[in-house]
ZATOR-100659 format. One line per 3 residues: number of its first residue (from 0); their letters; for each residue x, y, z of N, C-alpha, C. Coordinates in Angstrom, 2 decimals. Layout:
REM ZATOR-100659
NUM) A) X:Y:Z:X:Y:Z:X:Y:Z; ...
END
This chain:
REM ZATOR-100659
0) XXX) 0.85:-1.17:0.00:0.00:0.00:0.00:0.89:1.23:0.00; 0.53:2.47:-0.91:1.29:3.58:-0.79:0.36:4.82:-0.90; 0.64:5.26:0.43:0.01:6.58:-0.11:0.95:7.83:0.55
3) XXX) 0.47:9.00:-0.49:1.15:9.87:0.05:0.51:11.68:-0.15; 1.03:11.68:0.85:0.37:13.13:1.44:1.21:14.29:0.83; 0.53:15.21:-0.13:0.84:16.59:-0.24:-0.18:18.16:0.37
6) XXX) 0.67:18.66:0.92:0.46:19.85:1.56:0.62:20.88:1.03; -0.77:21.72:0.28:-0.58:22.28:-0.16:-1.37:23.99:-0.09; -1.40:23.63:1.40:-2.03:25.11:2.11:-1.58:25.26:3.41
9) XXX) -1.36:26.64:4.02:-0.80:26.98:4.66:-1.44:27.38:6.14; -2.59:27.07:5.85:-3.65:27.66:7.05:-3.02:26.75:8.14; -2.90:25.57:8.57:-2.65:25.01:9.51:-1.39:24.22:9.49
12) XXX) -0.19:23.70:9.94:0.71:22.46:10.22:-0.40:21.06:9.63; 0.13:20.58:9.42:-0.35:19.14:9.40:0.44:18.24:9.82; 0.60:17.24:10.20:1.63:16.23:10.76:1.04:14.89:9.67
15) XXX) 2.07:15.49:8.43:1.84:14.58:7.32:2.26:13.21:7.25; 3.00:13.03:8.32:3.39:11.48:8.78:1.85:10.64:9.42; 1.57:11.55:10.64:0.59:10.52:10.78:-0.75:10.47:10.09
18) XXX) -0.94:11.77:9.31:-2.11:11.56:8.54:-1.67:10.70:7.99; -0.59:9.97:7.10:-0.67:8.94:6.44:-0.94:7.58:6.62; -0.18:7.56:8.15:-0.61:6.18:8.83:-1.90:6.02:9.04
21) XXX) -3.00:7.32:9.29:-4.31:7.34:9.42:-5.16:6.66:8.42; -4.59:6.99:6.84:-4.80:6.45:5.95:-4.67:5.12:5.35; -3.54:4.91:5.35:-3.21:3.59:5.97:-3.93:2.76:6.29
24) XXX) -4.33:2.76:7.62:-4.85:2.14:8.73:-6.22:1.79:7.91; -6.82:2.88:7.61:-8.47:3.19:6.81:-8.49:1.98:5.52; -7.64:2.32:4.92:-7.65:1.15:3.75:-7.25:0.09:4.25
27) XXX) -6.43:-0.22:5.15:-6.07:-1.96:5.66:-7.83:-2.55:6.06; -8.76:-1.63:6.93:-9.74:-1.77:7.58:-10.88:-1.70:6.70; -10.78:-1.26:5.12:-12.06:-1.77:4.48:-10.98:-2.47:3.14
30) XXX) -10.02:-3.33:3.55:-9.57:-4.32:2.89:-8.96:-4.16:1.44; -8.38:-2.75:1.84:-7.95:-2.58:0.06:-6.41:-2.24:0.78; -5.74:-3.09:1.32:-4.57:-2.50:1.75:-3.55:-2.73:0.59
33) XXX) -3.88:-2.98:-0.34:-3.07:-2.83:-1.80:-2.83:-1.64:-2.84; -4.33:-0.38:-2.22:-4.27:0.17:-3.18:-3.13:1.45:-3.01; -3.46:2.22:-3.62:-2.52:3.66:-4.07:-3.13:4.81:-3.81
36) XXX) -3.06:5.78:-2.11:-4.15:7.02:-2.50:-3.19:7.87:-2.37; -3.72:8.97:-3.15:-2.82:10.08:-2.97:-3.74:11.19:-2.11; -3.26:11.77:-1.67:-4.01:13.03:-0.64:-3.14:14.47:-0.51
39) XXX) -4.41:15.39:-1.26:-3.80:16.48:-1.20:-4.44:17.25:-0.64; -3.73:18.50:0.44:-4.64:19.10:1.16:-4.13:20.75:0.12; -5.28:21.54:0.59:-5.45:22.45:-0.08:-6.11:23.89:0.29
42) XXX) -6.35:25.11:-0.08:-7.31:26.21:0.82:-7.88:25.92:-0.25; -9.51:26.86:-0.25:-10.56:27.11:-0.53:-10.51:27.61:-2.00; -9.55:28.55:-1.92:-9.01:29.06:-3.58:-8.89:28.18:-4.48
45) XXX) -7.54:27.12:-4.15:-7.49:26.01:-5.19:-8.63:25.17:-5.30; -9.40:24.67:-4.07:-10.42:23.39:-4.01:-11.67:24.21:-4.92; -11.81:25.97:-4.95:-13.37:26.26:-6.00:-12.90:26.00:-7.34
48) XXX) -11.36:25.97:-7.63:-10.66:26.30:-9.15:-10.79:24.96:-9.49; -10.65:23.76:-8.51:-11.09:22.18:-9.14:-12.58:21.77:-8.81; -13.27:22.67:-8.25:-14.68:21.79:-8.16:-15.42:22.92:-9.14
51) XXX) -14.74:23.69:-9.87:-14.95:23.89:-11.24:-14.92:23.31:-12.39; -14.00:23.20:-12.34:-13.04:21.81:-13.63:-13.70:21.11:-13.05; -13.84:20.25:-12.72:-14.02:18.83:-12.09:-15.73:18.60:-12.12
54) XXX) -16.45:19.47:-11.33:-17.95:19.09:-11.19:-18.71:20.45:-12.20; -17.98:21.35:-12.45:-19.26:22.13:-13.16:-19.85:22.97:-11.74; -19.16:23.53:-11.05:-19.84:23.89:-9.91:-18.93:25.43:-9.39
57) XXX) -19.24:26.25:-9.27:-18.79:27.21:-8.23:-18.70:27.16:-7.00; -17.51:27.42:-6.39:-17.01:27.96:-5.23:-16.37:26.51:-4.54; -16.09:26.63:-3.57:-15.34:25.47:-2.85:-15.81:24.37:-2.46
60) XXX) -15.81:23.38:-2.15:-16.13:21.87:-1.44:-15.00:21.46:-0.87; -15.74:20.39:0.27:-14.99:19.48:1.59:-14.02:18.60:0.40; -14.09:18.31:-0.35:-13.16:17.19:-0.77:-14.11:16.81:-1.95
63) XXX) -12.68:16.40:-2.39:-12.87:15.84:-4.30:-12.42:14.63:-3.86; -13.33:13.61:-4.39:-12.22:11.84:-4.59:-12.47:11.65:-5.89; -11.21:10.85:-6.48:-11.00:10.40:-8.10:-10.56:8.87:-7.85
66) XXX) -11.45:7.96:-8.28:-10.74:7.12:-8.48:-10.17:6.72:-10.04; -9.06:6.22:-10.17:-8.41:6.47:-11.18:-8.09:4.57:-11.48; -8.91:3.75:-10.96:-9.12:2.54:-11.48:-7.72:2.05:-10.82
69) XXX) -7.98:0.35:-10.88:-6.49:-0.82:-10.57:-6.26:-0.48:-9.09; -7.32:0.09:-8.22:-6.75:0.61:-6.49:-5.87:1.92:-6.35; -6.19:2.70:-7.69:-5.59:4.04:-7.45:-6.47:4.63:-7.21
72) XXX) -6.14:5.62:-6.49:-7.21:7.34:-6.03:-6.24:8.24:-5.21; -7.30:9.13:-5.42:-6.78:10.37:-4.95:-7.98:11.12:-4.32; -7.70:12.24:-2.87:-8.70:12.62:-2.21:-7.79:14.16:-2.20
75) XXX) -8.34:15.01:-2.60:-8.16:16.73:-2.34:-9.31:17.22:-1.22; -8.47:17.58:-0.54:-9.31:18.26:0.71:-9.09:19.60:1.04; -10.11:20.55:1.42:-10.18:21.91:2.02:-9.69:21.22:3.38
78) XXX) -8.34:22.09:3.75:-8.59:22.86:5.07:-9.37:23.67:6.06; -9.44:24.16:5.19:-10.09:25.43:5.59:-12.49:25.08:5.30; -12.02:24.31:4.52:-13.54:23.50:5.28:-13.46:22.90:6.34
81) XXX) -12.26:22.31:6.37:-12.17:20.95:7.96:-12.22:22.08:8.87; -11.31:22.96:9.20:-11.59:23.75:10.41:-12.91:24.77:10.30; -13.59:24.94:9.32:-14.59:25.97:9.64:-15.79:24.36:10.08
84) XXX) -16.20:23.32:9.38:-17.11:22.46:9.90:-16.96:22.18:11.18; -15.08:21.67:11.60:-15.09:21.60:13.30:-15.54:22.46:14.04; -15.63:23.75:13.62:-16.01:24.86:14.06:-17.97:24.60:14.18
87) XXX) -18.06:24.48:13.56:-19.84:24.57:13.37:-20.13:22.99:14.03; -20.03:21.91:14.11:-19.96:20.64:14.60:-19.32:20.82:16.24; -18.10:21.83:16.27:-17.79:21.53:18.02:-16.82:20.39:17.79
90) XXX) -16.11:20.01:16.67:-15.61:19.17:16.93:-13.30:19.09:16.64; -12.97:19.01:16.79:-11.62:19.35:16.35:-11.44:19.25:14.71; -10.17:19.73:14.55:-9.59:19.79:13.12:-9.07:18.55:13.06
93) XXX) -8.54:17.61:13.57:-7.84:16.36:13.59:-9.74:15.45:13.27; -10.36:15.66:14.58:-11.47:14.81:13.97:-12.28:14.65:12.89; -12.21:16.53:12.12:-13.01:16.41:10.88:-12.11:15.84:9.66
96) XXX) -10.76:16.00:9.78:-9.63:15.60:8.67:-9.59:14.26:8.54; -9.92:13.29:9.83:-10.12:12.11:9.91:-11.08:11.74:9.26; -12.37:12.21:8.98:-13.63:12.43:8.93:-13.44:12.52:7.41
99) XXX) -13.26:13.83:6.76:-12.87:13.36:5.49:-12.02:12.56:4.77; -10.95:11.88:5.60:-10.52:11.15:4.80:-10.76:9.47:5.09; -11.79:9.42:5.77:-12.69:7.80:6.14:-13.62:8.03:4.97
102) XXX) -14.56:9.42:4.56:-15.59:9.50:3.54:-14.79:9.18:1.71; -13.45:9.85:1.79:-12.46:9.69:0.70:-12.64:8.43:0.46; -12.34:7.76:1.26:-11.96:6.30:1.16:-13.12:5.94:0.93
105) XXX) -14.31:5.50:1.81:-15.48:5.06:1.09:-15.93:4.93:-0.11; -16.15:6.63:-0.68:-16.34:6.99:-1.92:-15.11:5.98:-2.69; -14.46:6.13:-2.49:-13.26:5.24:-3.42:-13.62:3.97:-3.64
108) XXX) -14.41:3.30:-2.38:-14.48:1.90:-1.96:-16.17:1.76:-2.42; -16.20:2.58:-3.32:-17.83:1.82:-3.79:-19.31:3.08:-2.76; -18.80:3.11:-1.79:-19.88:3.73:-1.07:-20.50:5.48:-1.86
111) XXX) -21.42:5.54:-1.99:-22.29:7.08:-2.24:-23.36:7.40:-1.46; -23.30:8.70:-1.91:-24.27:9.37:-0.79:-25.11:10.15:-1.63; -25.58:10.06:-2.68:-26.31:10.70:-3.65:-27.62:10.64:-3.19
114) XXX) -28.54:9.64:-2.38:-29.39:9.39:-2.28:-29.81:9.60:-0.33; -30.40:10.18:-0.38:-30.80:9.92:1.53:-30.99:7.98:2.12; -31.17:7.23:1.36:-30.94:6.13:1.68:-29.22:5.93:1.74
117) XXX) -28.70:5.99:0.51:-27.38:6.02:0.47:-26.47:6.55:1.33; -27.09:7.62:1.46:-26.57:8.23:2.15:-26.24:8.29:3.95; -27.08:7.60:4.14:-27.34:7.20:5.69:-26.56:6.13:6.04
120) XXX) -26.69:4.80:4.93:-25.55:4.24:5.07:-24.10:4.33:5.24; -23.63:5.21:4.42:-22.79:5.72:4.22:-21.76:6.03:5.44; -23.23:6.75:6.27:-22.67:7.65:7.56:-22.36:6.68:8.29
123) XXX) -23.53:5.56:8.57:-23.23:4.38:9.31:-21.55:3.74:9.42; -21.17:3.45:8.11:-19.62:3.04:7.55:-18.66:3.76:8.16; -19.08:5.42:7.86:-17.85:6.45:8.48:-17.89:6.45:9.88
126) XXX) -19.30:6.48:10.75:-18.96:6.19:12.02:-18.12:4.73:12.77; -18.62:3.81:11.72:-17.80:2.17:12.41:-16.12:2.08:12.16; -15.51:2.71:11.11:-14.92:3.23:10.94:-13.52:4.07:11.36
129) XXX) -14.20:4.80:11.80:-13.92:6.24:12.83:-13.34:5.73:14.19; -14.81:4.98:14.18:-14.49:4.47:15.74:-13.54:3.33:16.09; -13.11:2.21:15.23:-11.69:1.48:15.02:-10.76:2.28:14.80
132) XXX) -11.07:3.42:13.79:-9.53:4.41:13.79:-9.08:5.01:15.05; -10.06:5.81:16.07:-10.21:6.48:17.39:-8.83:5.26:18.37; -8.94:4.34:18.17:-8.32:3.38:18.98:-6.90:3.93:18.69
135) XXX) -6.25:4.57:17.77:-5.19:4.52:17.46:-5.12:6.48:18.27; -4.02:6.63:19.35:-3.97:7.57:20.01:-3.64:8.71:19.08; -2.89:8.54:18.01:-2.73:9.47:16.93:-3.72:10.17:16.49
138) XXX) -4.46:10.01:16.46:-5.68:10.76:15.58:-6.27:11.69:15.80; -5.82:12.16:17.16:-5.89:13.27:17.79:-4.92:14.44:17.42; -3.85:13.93:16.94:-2.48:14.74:16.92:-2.65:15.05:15.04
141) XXX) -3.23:15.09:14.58:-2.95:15.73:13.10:-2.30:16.93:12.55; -2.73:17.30:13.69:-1.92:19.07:13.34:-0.96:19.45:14.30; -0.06:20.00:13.70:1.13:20.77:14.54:0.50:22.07:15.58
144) X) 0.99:21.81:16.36:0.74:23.28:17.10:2.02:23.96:17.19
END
């Protein structure tokens, strides 16, 4: 399994080591510990300039996933969504970054949320998930202070 983390916004530190093991961990646990993700984090500027290109859509989003077939993908994430949602949720920047990148993976792994049925499931997955990742004391520590 390889994945690897680029940083490519400045709003916060990231501790790009253990986000990776986070990742890691996520794909060993829905059984694709073979594949290839790449993860790029990003501000709000770059993430509206690809969910332009990409979806036909204005302004920014939580995260883009591509899967690119054979167990490759890739997940682009706002920062600066993760800390404004922790913000509105009450919940940390480490937990929502976790958070998007358990939904990355899903989406990669077959799961959608297009549908309110689908979608509920979905959540179900990211919470069971979450909560095997939580075991690992790291997941707290994502960001540099």
């Amino acid at each position: 399994m390889k994945v690897t983390v680029s940083n490519r916004q400045r709003l916060l530190k990231v501790d790009t080591r253990r986000l990776k093991q986070l990742a890691q961990r996520a794909l060993e646990l829905v059984g694709a510990s073979e594949d290839q993700l790449s993860i790029v984090l990003v501000n709000d500027k770059s993430m509206a300039k690809l969910n332009q290109q990409y979806h036909h859509t204005p302004g920014p989003t939580d995260i883009l996933s591509f899967d690119y077939g054979s167990g490759e993908g890739e997940l682009i994430i706002s920062i600066e969504h993760v800390c404004d949602r922790a913000r509105q949720f009450r919940a940390t920047p480490s937990r929502e970054l976790a958070l998007y990148i358990v939904h990355g993976i899903l989406h990669l792994h077959g799961h959608d949320d297009l549908t309110a049925r689908k979608r509920a499931r979905m959540r179900v997955a990211e919470r069971r998930l979450l909560a095997r990742l939580q075991r690992d004391p790291g997941i707290g520590k994502l960001f540099k202070t």
